[in-house]
N, C-alpha and C positions, 0 to 999 in steps of 0.2 A: 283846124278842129281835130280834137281826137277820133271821132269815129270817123272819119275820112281816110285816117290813114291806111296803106294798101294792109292787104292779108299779109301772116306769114306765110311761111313755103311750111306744107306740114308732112312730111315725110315720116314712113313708119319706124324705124328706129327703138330701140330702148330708150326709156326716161333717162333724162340726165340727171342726175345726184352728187356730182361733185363737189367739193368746196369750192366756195369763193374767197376765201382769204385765209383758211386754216385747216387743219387737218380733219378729215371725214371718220365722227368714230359710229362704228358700224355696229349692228342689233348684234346683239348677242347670240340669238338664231340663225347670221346672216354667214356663211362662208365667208372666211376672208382671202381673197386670192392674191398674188401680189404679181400684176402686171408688169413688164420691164421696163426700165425708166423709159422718158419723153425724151427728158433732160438731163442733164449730168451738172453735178455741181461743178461750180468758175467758170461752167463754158458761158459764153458771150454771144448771146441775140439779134439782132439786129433788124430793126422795123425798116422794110423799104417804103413803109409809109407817114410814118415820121423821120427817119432817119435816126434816132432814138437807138441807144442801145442799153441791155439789159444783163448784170452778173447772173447766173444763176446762183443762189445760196444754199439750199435743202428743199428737199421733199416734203410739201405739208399735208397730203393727202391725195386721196384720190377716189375716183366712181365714174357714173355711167358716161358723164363727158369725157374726161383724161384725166389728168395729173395737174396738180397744183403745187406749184414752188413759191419758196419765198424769194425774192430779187430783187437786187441794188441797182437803181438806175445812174447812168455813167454820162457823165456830161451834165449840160445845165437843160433845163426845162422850165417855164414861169407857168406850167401849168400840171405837168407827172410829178408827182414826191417824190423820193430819194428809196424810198422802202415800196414795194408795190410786193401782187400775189402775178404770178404768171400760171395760167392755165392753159394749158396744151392740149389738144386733142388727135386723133386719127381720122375723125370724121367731122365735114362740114358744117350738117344741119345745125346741131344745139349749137355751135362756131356761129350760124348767121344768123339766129335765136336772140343770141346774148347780147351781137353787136348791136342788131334790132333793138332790143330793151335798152341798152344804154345809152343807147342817139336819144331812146323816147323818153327817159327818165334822166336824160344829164344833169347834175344840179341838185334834184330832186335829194333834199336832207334825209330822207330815211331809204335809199336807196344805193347798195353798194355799186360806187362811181364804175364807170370803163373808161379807161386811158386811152388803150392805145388796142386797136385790131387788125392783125398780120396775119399772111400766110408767112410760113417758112421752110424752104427750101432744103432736105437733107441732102449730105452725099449721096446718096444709094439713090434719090429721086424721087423720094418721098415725101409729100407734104404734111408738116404741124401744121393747125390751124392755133392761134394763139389769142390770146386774149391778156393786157395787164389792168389788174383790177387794183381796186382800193383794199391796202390790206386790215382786217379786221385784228388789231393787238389780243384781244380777247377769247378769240374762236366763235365756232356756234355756240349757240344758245343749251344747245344739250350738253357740249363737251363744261361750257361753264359754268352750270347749273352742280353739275359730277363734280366739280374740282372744290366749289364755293362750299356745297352741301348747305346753302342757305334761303328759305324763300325771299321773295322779293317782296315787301311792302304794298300794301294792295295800291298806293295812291301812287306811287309807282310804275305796275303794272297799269294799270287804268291808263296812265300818261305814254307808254313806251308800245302796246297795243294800238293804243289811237294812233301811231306816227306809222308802225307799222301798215296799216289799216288806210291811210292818207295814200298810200304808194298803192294798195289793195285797190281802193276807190278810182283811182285815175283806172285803170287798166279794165275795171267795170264799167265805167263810162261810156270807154270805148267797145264794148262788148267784148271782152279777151278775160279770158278766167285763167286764174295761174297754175291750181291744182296740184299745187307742190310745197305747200305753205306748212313744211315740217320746221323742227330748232335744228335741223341738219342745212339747212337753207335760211335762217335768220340768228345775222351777226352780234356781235357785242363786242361796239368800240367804245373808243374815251369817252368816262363819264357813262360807263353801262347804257347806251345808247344803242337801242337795238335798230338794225340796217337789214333790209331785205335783200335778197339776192339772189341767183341762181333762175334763170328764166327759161330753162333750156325746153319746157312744157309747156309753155303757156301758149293759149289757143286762143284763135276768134271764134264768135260763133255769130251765123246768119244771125239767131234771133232768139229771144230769151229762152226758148224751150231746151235750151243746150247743146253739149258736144258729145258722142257717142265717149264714152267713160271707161276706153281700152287703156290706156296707159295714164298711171298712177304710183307713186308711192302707197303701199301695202300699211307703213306704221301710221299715219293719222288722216287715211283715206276713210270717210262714212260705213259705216257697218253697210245697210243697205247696198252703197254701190259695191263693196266686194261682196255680199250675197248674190247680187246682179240682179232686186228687185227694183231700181232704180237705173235704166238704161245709160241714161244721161249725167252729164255731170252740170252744174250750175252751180249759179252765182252764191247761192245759199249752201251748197258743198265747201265754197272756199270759206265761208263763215263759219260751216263746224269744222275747217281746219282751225281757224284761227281762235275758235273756241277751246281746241286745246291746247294752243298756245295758252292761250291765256290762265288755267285752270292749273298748268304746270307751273307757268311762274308763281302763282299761291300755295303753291304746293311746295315748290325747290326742288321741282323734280321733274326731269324728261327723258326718264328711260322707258318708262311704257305711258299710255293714250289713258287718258282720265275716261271710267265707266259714268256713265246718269246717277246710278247708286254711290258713288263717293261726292259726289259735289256736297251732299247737307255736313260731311264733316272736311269740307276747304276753310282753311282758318281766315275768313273773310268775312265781310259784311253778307246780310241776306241778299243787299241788293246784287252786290257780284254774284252772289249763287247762281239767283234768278239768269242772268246774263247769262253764265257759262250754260247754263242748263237748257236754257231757251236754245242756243249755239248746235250744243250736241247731243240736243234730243230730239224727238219725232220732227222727221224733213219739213212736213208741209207747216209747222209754225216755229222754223227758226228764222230769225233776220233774213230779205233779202235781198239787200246788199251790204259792201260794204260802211256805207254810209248811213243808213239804218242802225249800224250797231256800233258807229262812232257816237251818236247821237243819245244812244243808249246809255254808254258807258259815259261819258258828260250830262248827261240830264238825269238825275236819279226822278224818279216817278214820285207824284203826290201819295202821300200815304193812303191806303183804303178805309174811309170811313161810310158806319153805317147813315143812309139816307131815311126820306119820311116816305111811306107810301098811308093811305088808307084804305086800302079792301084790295085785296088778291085776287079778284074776281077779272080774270082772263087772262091773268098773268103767266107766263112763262116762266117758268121757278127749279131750279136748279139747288141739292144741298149741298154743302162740303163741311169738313170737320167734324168733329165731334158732339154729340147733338147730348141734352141731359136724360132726354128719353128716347126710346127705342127709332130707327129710321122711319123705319115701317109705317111707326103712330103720326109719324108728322108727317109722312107721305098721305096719309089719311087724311087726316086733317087739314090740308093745303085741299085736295081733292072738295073736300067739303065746303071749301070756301069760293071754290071757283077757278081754283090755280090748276092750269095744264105743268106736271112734273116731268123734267127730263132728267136722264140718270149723268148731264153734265154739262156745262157752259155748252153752247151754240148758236150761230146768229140767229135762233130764235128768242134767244133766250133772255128777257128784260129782267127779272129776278134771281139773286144769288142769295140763297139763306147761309152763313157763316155761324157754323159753332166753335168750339175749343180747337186751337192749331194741333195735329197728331203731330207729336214730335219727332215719327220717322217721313214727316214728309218731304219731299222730294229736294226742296231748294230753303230752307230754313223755315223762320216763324211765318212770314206771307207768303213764302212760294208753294204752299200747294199743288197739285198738278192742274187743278181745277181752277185753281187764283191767279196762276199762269193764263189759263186760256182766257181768262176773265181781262184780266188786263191784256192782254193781246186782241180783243176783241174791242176792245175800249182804243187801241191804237187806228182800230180801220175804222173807226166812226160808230162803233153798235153803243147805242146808251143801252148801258147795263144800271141797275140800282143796288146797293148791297145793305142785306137787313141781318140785323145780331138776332141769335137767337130770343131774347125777352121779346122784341120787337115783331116777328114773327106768329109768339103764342099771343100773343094784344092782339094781332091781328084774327085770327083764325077762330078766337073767342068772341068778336063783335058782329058773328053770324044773324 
């Protein structure tokens, strides 16, 4: 069983941000410093634990793990390619991280495979920690997003999210949150087939309340937790990462983190709006877990239609949209009929009056910020009733 398996070892360290199969292209903001090789091109590797040897070819990048090369494997193997990525390190920990992730996810289709896991021995006495991984022909996700300059089709994204998300869900199961789920960390191989990768962060935690939220990627870490009004990091953290995955691919763009205020002009259905926004807006009502918003993203929700009520008398009544007469008048008038008013969906709340959609709302024609909570509220079991406005003045008039 997955939660059975032991903890990792969690050592304090820097985040690891390497590539796994392709060149690491760095924030714009970010220095770039250029550490001295691992590796050297043609030199030759050699696993003492397969016996397994490796060319080196080039330098495909590099970050807080080590250095990624690209390399030729020499001899025959019925189970390593011919092409692999070697990643090199100085230090252990993210080394017995990665190899950890790959024993747990071997197989695993939206998961970049691990070959092969060595120490290696230098002249001078110093140990690479190594790793060959499955190489990504593509790069990340940001480098090829930059190159294409084209978004992805939403029904696309929809399908290559959910697989990403499949890999997400195993690792929540087992209580381990990844927290590193940038497009610097998920690949695109044949057939744009996006592959997760990069584990060198990823943490158990005792118990759903989370893990202390020190070590993070800075570019599509939650507002809140770099404000530090959020201690903890959790399972619904890794959801508004993958909310900006998401939001970029409709976009064709991952050079910066989608704001709440751009999702109503993502060239998408309302219903993706909804999704992204639900993702990477306010903590306490996004997805959480992975599987919560696999389920999402495959099950479009029944449309909101208005219901029957007869007399508002005790009702819980909540307005949104655009009303024909002043708020004010119809807050009155609800009062007069019996209706207790709140200024917005709450599990008290059994009544939603629905006028005209504002067209600067937040997630298209039904996402509202208010139509959000409504159906969110409708997911944990609260019957809510939704009345149009004509249906509302019938009412309030039959005093």
């Amino acid at each position: 069983m997955l939660g059975r398996l032991p903890p990792m070892p969690d050592s304090p360290g820097p985040p690891s941000d390497s590539s796994a199969a392709t060149t690491r292209t760095r924030s714009a903001r970010a220095p770039v410093r250029q550490a001295p090789p691992l590796l050297a091109p043609a030199q030759v590797v050699t696993s003492p634990e397969t016996r397994l040897r490796y060319r080196v070819e080039r330098l495909l990048g590099e970050g807080g793990f080590g250095q990624a090369y690209l390399a030729t494997r020499l001899g025959r193997s019925p189970v390593v390619p011919e092409i692999v990525c070697i990643k090199a390190s100085e230090r252990i920990d993210g080394w017995v991280r990665e190899a950890y992730f790959g024993l747990l996810l071997d197989g695993h289709p939206r998961a970049i495979r691990v070959f092969d896991t060595f120490p290696l021995i230098k002249p001078d006495g110093h140990v690479l920690y190594c790793l060959a991984l499955e190489y990504a022909p593509h790069g990340d996700l940001r480098a090829f997003l930059h190159r294409s300059a084209r978004r992805w089709p939403e029904a696309t994204a929809r399908r290559e999210i959910a697989g990403i998300l499949q890999v997400l869900g195993k690792l929540h199961r087992g209580q381990m949150l990844h927290r590193d789920l940038t497009p610097l960390n998920v690949f695109v191989c044949d057939g744009r087939c996006l592959k997760l990768g990069d584990f060198g962060i990823v943490r158990h935690q005792s118990d759903r309340r989370g893990i202390a939220a020190g070590t993070m990627n800075p570019f599509t870490a939650p507002s809140d937790i770099l404000a530090g009004a959020a201690p903890k990091w959790q399972a619904r953290d890794d959801v508004y990462q993958v909310g900006q995955l998401l939001g970029m691919l409709v976009k064709g763009d991952a050079q910066e983190r989608i704001r709440t205020h751009e999702v109503r002009r993502l060239p998408c259905s309302d219903h993706l709006k909804e999704i992204v926004y639900r993702c990477i807006g306010e903590r306490r009502k996004r997805y959480e877990t992975a599987d919560e918003l696999i389920d999402a993203l495959r099950n479009p929700p029944a449309p909101l239609k208005a219901g029957v009520l007869r007399t508002l008398k005790g009702v819980h009544l909540a307005f949104t949209g655009i009303l024909s007469r002043r708020r004010r008048d119809a807050v009155r008038a609800a009062r007069r009929a019996g209706a207790i008013v709140h200024g917005g969906p709450s599990v008290r709340t059994t009544v939603v009056v629905r006028g005209r959609p504002n067209p600067l709302q937040a997630a298209g024609r039904e996402g509202g910020r208010k139509l959000l909570e409504m159906k969110r509220l409708r997911e944990k079991g609260h019957r809510i009733r939704l009345l149009n406005e004509a249906q509302f003045w019938r009412l309030v008039g039959r005093r």
